[in-house]
C-alpha positions as a printed Julia matrix, in Angstrom:
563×3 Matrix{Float64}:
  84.92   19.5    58.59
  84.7    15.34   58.77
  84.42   15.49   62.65
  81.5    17.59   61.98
  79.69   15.53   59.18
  76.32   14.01   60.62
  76.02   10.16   60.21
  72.74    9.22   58.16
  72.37    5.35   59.24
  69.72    3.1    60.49
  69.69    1.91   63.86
  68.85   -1.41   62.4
  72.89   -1.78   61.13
  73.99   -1.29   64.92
  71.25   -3.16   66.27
  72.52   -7.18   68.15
  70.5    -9.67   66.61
  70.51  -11.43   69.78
  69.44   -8.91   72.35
  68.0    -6.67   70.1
  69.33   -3.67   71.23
  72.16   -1.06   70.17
  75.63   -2.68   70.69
  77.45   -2.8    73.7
  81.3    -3.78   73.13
  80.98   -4.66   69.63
  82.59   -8.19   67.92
  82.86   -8.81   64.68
  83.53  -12.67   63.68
  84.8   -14.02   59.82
  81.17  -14.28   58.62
  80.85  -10.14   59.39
  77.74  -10.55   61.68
  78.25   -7.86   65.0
  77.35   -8.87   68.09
  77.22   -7.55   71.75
  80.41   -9.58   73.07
  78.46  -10.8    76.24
  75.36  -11.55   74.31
  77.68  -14.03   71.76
  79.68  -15.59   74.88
  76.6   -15.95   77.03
  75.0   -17.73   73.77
  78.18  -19.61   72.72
  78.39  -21.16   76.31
  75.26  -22.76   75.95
  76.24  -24.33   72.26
  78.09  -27.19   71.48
  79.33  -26.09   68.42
  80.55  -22.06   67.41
  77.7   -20.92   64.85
  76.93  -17.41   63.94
  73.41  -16.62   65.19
  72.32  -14.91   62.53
  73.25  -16.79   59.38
  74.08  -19.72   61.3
  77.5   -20.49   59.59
  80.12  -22.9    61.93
  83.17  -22.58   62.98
  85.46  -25.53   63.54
  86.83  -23.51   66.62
  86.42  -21.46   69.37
  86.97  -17.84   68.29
  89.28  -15.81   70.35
  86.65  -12.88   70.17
  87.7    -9.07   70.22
  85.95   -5.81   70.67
  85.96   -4.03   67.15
  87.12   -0.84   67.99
  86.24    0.94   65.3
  82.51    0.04   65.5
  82.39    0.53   69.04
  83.64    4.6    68.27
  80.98    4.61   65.71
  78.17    3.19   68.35
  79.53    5.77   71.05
  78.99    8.41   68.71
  75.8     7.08   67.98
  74.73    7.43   71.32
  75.93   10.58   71.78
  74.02   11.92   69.04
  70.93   10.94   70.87
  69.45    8.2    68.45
  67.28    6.45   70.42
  66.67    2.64   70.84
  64.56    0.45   68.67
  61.32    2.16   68.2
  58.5     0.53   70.27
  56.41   -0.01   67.75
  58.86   -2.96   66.59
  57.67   -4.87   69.35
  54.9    -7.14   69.32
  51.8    -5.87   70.61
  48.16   -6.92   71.13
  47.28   -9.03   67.8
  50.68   -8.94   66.56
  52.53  -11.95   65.63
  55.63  -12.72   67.73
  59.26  -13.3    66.2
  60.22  -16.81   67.21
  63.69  -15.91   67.32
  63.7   -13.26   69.62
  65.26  -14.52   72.97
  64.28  -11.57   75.27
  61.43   -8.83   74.34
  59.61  -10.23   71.03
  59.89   -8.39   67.84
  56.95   -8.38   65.64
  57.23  -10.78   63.15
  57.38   -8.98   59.85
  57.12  -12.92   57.49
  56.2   -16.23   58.44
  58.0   -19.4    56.53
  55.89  -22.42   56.0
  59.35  -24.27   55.66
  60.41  -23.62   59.18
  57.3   -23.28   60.33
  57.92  -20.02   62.69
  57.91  -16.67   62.23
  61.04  -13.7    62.24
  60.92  -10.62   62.75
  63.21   -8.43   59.95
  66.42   -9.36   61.76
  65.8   -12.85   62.17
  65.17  -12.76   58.7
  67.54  -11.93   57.06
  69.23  -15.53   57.04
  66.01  -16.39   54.21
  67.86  -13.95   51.95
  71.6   -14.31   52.82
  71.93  -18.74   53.55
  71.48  -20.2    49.57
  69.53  -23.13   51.86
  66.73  -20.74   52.79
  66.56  -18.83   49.88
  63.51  -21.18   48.54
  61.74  -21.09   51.66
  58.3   -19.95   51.23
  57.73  -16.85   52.9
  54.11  -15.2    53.9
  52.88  -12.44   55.67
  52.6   -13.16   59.51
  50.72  -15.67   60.64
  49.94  -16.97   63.94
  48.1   -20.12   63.36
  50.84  -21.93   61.42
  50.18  -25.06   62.81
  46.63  -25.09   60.92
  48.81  -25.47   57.82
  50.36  -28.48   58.23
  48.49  -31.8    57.71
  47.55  -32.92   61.31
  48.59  -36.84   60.19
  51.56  -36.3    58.71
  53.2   -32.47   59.72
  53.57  -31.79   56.32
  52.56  -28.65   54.75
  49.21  -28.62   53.22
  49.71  -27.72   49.34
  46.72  -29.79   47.18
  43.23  -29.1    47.38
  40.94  -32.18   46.91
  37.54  -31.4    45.38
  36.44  -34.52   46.62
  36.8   -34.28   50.07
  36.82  -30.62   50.37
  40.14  -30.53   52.22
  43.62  -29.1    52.14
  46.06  -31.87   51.92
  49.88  -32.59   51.99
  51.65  -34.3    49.39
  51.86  -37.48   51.2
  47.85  -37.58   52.0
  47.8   -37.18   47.96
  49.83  -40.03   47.61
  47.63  -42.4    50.35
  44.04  -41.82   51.27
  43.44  -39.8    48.43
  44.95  -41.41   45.88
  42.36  -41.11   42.49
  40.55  -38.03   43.64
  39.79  -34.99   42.03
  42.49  -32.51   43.13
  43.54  -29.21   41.82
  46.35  -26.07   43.4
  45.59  -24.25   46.57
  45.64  -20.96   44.21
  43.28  -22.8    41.68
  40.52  -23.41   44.17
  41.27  -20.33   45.58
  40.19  -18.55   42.34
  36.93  -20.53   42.6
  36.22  -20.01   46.26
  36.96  -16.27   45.69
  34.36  -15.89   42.95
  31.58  -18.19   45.37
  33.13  -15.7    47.77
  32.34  -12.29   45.48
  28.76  -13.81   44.61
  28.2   -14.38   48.41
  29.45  -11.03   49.66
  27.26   -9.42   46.69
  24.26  -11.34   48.16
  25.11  -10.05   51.98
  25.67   -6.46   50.52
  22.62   -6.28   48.55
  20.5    -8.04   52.09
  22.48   -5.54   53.98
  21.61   -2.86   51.8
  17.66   -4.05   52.11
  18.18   -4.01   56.24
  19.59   -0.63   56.13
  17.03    0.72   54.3
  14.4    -1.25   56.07
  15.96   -0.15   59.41
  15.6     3.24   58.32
  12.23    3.31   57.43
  11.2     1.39   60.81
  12.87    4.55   62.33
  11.26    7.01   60.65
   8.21    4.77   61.03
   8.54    4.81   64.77
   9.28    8.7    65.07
   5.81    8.93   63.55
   4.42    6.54   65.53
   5.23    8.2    68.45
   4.38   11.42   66.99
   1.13    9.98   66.25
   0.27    8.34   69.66
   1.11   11.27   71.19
  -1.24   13.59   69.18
  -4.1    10.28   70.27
  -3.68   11.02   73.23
  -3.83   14.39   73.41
  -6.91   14.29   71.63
  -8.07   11.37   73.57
  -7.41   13.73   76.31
  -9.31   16.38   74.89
 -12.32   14.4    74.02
 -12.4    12.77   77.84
 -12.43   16.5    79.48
 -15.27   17.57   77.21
 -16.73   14.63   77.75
 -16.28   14.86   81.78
 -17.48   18.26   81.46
 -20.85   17.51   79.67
 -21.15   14.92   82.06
 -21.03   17.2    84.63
 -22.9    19.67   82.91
 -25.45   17.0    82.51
 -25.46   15.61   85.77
 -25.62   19.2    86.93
 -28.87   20.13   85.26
 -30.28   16.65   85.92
 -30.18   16.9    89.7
 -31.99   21.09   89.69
 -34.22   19.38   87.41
 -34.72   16.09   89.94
 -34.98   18.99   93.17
 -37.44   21.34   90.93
 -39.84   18.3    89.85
 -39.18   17.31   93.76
 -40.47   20.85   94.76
 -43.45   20.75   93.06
 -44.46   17.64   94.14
 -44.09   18.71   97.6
 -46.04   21.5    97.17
 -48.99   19.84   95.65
 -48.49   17.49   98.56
 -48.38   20.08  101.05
 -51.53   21.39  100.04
 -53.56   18.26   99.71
 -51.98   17.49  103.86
 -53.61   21.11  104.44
 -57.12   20.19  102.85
 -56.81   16.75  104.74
 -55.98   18.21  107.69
 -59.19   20.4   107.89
 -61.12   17.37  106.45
 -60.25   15.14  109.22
 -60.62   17.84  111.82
 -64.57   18.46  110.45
 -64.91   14.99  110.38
 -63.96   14.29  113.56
 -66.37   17.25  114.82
 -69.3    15.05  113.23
 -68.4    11.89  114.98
 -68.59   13.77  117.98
 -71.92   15.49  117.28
 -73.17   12.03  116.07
 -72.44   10.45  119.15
 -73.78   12.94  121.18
 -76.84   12.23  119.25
 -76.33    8.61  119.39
 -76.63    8.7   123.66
 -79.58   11.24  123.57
 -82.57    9.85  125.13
 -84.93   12.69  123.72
 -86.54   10.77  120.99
 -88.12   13.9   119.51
 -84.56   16.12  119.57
 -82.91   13.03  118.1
 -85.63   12.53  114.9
 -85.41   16.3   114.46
 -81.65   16.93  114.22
 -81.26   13.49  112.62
 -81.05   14.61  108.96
 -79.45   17.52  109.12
 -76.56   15.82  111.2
 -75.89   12.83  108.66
 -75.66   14.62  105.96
 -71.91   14.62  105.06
 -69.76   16.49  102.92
 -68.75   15.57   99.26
 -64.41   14.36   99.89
 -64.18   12.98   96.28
 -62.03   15.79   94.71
 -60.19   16.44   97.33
 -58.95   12.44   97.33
 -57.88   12.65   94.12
 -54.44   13.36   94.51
 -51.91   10.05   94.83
 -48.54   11.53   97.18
 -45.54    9.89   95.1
 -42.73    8.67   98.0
 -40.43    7.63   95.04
 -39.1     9.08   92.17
 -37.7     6.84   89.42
 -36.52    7.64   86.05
 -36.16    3.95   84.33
 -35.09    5.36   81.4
 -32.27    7.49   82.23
 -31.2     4.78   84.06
 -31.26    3.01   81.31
 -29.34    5.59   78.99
 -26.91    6.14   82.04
 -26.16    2.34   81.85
 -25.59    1.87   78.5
 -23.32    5.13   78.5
 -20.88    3.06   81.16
 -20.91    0.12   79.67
 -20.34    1.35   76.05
 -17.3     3.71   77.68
 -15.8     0.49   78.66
 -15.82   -0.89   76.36
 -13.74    1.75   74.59
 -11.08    0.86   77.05
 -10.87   -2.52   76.36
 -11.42   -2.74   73.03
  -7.85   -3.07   70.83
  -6.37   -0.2    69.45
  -6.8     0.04   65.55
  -3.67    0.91   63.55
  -4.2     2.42   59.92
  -1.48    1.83   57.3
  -1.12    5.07   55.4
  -1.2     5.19   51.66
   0.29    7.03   49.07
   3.95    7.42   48.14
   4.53    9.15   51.08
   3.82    6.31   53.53
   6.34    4.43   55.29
   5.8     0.61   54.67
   7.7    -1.7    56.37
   7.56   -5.65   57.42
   9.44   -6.85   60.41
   7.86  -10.3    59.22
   8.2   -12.36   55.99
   4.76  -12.32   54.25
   2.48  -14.78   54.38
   3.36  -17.57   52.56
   1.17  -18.66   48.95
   2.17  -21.2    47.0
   3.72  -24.79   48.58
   7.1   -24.29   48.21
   6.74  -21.28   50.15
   4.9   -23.39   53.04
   7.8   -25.44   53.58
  10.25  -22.93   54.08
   8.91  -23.48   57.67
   8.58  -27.38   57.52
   8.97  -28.89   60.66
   9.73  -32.45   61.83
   7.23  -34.1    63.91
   7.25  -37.22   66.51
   4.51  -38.36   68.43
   4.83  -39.27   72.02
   4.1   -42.84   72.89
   4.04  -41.56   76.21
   0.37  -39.44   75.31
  -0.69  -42.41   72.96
  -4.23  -44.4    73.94
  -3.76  -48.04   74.38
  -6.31  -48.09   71.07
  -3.6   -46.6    69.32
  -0.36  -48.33   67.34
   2.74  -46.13   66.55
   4.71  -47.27   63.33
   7.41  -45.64   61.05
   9.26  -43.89   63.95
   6.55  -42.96   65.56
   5.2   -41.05   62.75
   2.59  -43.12   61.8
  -0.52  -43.77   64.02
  -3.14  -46.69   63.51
  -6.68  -47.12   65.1
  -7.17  -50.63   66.54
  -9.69  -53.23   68.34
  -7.0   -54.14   70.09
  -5.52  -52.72   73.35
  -1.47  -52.08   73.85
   0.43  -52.85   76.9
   1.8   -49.58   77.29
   2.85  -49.18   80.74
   0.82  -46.11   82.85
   1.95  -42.33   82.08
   0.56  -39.38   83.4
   0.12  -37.64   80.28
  -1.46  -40.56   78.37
  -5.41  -40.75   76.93
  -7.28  -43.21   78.78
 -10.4   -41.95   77.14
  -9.82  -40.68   74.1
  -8.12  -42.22   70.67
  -6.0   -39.4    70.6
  -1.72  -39.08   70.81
  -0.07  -35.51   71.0
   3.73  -35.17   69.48
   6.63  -34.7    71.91
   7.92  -31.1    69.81
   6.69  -27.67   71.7
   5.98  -25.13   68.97
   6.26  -21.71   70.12
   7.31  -17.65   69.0
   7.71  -18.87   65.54
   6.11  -19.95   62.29
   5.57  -23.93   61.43
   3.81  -26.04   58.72
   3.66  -29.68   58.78
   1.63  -32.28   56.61
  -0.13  -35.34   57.54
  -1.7   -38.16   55.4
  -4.81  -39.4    57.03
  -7.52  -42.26   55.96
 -10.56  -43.94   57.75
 -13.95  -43.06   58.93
 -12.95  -39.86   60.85
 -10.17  -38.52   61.8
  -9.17  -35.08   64.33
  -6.1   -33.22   63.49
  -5.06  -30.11   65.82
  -2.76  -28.58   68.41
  -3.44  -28.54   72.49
  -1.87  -26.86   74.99
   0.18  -29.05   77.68
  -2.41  -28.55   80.17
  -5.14  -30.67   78.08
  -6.63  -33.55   80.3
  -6.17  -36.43   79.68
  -7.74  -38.57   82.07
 -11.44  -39.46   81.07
 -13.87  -38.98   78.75
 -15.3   -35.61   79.01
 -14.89  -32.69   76.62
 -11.92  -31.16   78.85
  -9.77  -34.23   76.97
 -10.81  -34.03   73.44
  -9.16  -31.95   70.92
 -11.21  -28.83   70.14
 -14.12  -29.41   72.68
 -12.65  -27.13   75.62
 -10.32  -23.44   75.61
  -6.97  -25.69   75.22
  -6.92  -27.09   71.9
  -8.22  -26.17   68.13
  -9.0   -28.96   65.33
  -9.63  -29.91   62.14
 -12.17  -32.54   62.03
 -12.29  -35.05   59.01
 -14.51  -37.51   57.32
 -15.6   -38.31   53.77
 -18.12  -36.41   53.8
 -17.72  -32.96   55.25
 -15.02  -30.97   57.43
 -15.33  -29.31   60.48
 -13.78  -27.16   62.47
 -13.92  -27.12   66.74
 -12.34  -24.37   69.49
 -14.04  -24.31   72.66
 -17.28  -26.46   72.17
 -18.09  -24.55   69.06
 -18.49  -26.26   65.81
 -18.02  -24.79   62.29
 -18.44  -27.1    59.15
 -16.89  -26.83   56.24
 -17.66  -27.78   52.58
 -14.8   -29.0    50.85
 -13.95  -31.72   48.27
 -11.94  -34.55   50.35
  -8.58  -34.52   50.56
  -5.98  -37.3    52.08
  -3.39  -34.94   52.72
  -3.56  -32.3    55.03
  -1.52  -29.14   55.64
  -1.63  -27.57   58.97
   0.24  -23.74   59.55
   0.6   -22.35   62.79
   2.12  -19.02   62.89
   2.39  -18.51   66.89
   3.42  -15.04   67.43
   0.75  -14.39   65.16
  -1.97  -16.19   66.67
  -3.21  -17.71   63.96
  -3.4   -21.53   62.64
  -4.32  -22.39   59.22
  -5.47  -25.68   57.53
  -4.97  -26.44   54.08
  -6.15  -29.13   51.74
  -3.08  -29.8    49.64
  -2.84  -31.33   46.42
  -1.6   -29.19   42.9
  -2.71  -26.1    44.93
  -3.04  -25.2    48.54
  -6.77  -24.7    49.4
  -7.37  -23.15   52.62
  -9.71  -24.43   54.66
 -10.17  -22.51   57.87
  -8.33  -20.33   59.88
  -8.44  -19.53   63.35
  -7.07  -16.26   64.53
  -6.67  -16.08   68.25
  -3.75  -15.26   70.8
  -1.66  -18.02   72.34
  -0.6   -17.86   75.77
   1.7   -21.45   75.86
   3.47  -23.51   73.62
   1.41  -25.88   71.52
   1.47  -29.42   70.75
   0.26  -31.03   67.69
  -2.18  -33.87   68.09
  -4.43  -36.37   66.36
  -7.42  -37.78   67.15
  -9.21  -41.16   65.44
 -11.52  -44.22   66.39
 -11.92  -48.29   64.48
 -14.62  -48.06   62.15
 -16.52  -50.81   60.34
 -14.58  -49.46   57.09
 -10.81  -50.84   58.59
  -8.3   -49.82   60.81
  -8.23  -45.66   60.77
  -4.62  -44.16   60.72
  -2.56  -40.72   60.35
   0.71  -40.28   59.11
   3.15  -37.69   59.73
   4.4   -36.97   56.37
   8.42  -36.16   55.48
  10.51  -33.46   53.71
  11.01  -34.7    50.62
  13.49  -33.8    48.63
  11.27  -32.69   45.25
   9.44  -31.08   47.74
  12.1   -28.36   48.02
C-alpha cells in the first residue's frame, strides 16, 4: 500500500540551484542544500574557498562529497512518474527580467534587491530569507534598469528626494552638494507626484474623452459628406443631361428654323432672278432695236419709229428687293456667349459648403477657434529676428536685431543678394508656414510699412516689384499719424482708425488669412486680408528719415504678464 502512495511534491524541492534542472546524482552537504554532484565539483574547482552556492555558508575544508542515496531513489521515482522539467514559462522571455544568478539558461527574476543590486529568480532567492545578513535587504519587484537607482557620483542607492533640485539623491549627495535643501522621502514625494499624476491623467482622460467624441462626430460627419457629394453629383448629373438635352433640343430647332428662314429667302430670291432674267433679256432686245435705229439712214423711218422705240418700261418694283448673302443673328450670339461663359464659370467657381442647423447637425472643428481677446493671441506668439542680410544700408539693427532705425546715414554692410538697395525695407530671417502666428511690433516716425513677402520679392531697385504690398508677393499695413492703409497688389485701401504705437499682426497660413490689430486694452481689428498662400512668408518692415527724427520699428517680446 506505501509502494503505491503517489508523491505530492514540487519540482522546485528537487530542482539544482546551480543548473537548474532536476537532480542528477544527488549530494547533500552540512548546510542541507542538494546539489547535482558534477554541478558542485565543476563549481567548487573554480573556487578558492568551499561555500554552499545557495546560502553561501563556508567550509574550512574540502568536503569528501557523496551521492545521497536516498534522494537519488526519490528523484528516480520522480522521473519515472513522468513529472516533467521546470516549466518553460520559468524562463526569461521577451521583456522579462533575467536572474543574475543563473549560470546556464536564465530564470526569470521573480525580485530585484537594491542592496545587491541584481536580480534572482525564486531559487536564487531564497538566501534573502534564509542568511540573517540578507534578511534586511530591500527587495522589489523586477527591475531591469537597476543601475538608474543608484546615484551616478557616488553608486549609492538613491533614497532622498530634494525639492530643490528636483532629483533623487543618495545619502552621501544629502550630506555634500545638497547640504541645506529642502528634502523630503522617496514615498513622500511620491504621494505628491501621484496626486499631480491623478490631476494630469484626469486632464488627458477628459481631452481624450473630447477627441473621441470629436473623432466620432468627424466620422459620422464624413459618412454624410460623402453621402451628400454623392447625391451633388448625381443631381449635378441630372441637371447637366437636361441641360445637354435642351441644348440640343434648342440647337435642334434653331438650325430648321435657320434652313426654313434660309428657304424663304431663296425663294423670294429665286423669283426676283426670274423677273430679272426676263428684264434683262427685253432690255437687251431694245438695245438692239435702238441700234438698229441708231445706223438707219432713212431719216423719215427713224423720226417715225423714234418714240415708240424709247419709250421704256417702268423696273422700279421689280428692283425693290435687296438678295441677303449673309445671315446673322447678333443677338443669339450674344445669348449663346453669355450662356458659355456663365457655364464656366460654374466650374470654376468654389464649391459652397452649408453647415446644418438644428440639434441634429453634426458640428465639429478640426481647428481651434479664432482667437478674441489678447491672451488668446499669444497662445501663437512667435519670436522674430530680422535679417541683416535683407536690411538697406539706410537701415540700423539694434536690440538683437529686433529693433530697426531709419537713418541719413549709409551702413557698410557688405553686398548680399537678398538685400534692398532701393527700398528702406528689412525682412526677418523666420519662414512662417501651415500654421497660425501673431507677433507685435512697436513702431514711431513719419510712416512706417509693416507686412509679410514671399521669398521671391525683388529686391534690387526701386520699382513696385520691391516694395511691400505694391506687387502679388507681399501684403501691408501702412502707417502714419494720420490715417492707415492697407496695400496687396497695387491696390490701396485706407483705413480710419485712432493711432496706435503698437501693432498686432496674425497670420493664420493654412487659412489664408492675415489680420492686423491695433492693440492697446482691447484688440481692434483693423483689416484683414483673406487670400490663399502658395509659399512660406516672411515678415517685413518698411520706413524712410523724416524731418520729424529718425523713424524706427521694434519687434516687441513675450513678456511674462503678458501670459
Amino acid at each position: 500500500m506505501m509502494a503505491e502512495a503517489q508523491l505530492f511534491v514540487s519540482q522546485d524541492e528537487f530542482t539544482c540551484s546551480v543548473c537548474l534542472d532536476t537532480l542528477t546524482d544527488p549530494v547533500t552537504i552540512p548546510c542541507g542544500h542538494n546539489f547535482c554532484l558534477k554541478c558542485l565539483t565543476d563549481y567548487w574547482d573554480k573556487k578558492r574557498v568551499c561555500s554552499c552556492p545557495q546560502c553561501r555558508r563556508t567550509f574550512t575544508a574540502k568536503l569528501d562529497l557523496h551521492r545521497n542515496t536516498v534522494l537519488n531513489e526519490v528523484v528516480k521515482k520522480l522521473k519515472n512518474t513522468a513529472i516533467s522539467p521546470p516549466p518553460s514559462q520559468n524562463y526569461a522571455g521577451p521583456g522579462d527580467v533575467e536572474c543574475d544568478g543563473c549560470t546556464k539558461k536564465k530564470f526569470r527574476a521573480v525580485k530585484s534587491c537594491l542592496t545587491c543590486m541584481a536580480s534572482f529568480c525564486k531559487t536564487h532567492l531564497q538566501p534573502h530569507f534564509e542568511i540573517a545578513a540578507w534578511k534586511d535587504h530591500k527587495l522589489i519587484d523586477p527591475d531591469g534598469n537597476l543601475k538608474e537607482k543608484l546615484c551616478a557620483q557616488h553608486q549609492k542607492s538613491l533614497e532622498i528626494f530634494c525639492k530643490t533640485d528636483e532629483m533623487c539623491i543618495c545619502m552621501v549627495c544629502m550630506m555634500t552638494r545638497h547640504k541645506n535643501h529642502e528634502m523630503v522621502e522617496l514615498e513622500t514625494e511620491r504621494e505628491e507626484k501621484q496626486k499631480q499624476l491623478g490631476v494630469e491623467l484626469s486632464k488627458i482622460r477628459k481631452t481624450l474623452e473630447e477627441r473621441e467624441k470629436t473623432l466620432k462626430k468627424t466620422r459620422t460627419a464624413m459618412e454624410q459628406m460623402k453621402i451628400s457629394v454623392e447625391k451633388e453629383v448625381e443631381e449635378n448629373e441630372k441637371s447637366f443631361t437636361d441641360l445637354m438635352h435642351c441644348i440640343e433640343e434648342a440647337q435642334k430647332k434653331l438650325i430648321e428654323r435657320i434652313r426654313e428662314q434660309g428657304k424663304r429667302e431663296l425663294e423670294k430670291a429665286k423669283l426676283v432672278t426670274e423677273r430679272l432674267e426676263k428684264e434683262i433679256e427685253e432690255l437687251q432686245r431694245r438695245d438692239a432695236e435702238l441700234k438698229k435705229l441708231s445706223d438707219t439712214k432713212d431719216n423719215i423711218h427713224f423720226l417715225q419709229t423714234f418714240l415708240s422705240c424709247c419709250v421704256l418700261p417702268s423696273y422700279r418694283d421689280s428692283l425693290s428687293f435687296t438678295a441677303m448673302t449673309m445671315f446673322s443673328f447678333v443677338d443669339l450670339r450674344k445669348e449663346l456667349s453669355s450662356m458659355k461663359k456663365h457655364l464656366v464659370k460654374i466650374s470654376q467657381e468654389p464649391i459652397v459648403t452649408l453647415t446644418p442647423s438644428g440639434p441634429e447637425s453634426v458640428l465639429f472643428a478640426l481647428q481651434p477657434p479664432e482667437p478674441q481677446s489678447r491672451k488668446e493671441f499669444l497662445q501663437y506668439f512667435c519670436p522674430l529676428t530680422m535679417d541683416i542680410n535683407t536690411s538697406n544700408r539706410l537701415l540700423r539693427l539694434y536690440e538683437g536685431n529686433k529693433k530697426v532705425m531709419c537713418q541719413w546715414t549709409k551702413a557698410e554692410y557688405p553686398d548680399h543678394p537678398e538685400r534692398f538697395d532701393g527700398w528702406a525695407q528689412v525682412l526677418c530671417r523666420e519662414a512662417l508656414t501651415g500654421t497660425r502666428c501673431y507677433w507685435e511690433v512697436e513702431w514711431s516716425g513719419h510712416v512706417m510699412m509693416i507686412g509679410v513677402a514671399y521669398k521671391g520679392l525683388s529686391r534690387k531697385g526701386v520699382g513696385k516689384e520691391c516694395g511691400l504690398g505694391y506687387n502679388n508677393k507681399s501684403w501691408c499695413l501702412r502707417c502714419s499719424f494720420s490715417q492707415y492703409s492697407v496695400n496687396h497688389n497695387e491696390e490701396e485701401l485706407v483705413i480710419s482708425a485712432p493711432y496706435s504705437p503698437r501693432i498686432g499682426i496674425y497670420l493664420d497660413w493654412p487659412a489664408g488669412s492675415l489680420s492686423f490689430y491695433s492693440v492697446s486694452h482691447t484688440m481692434t481689428l483693423l483689416h484683414r486680408f483673406n487670400t490663399s498662400f502658395t509659399e512660406p512668408l516672411y515678415p517685413g518692415f518698411g520706413l524712410g528719415p523724416t524731418l520729424w527724427g529718425d523713424s524706427s520699428v521694434t519687434i516687441c517680446p513675450l513678456m511674462p504678464c503678458d501670459h
